[in-house]
N, C-alpha and C positions, 0 to 999 in steps of 0.2 A: 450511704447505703448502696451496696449493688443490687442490679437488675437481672436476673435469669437470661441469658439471651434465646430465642424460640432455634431449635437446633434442628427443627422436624423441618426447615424449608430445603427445599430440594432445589436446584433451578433448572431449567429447559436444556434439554441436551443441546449442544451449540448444531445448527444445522445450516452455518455457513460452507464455503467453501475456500476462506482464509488469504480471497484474494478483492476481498471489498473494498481493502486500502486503496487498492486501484480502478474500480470498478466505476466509478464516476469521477474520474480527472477527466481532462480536455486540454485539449494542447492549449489554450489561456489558463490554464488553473495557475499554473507558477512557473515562475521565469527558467529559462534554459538551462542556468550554473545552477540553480535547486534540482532541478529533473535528474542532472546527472548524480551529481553527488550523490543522491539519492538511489540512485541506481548503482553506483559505484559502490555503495555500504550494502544492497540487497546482494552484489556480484560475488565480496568478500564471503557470503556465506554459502554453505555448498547444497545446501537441500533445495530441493524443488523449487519447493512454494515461491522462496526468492530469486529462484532464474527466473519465473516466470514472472516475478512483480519487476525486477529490473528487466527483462526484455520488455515489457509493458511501458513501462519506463522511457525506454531508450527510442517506441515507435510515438511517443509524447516529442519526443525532442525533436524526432526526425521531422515529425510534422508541425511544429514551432519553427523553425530552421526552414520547410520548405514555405511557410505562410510568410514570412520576412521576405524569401527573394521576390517574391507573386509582385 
């Protein structure tokens, strides 16, 4: 037997701002060769949002990098 699925739910219009992936890291969230890469795959793509999650990114690593020489 099938079930009807309820078609009348609507969901909340998203009122993020598409850059929460990054929005709570901290230069300990994950090691230096993950930060990059990660940033190296947001760099490959050309729109915005991803310059800004890999510049985001990339002041993670800086400040990973400057917490090792201290």
């Amino acid at each position: 037997m099938s079930r009807r699925r309820d078609t009348t739910y609507t969901p909340a219009p998203y009122a993020g701002d598409g850059l929460e992936v990054v929005a709570n890291l901290s230069s300990g969230t994950a090691p230096t060769a993950v930060l990059v890469a990660v940033a190296k795959w947001h760099e490959r793509r050309k729109d915005s949002r991803n310059r800004v999650i890999a510049s985001k990114l990339r002041e993670l690593v800086a400040a990973n990098d400057n917490r090792r020489r201290r």
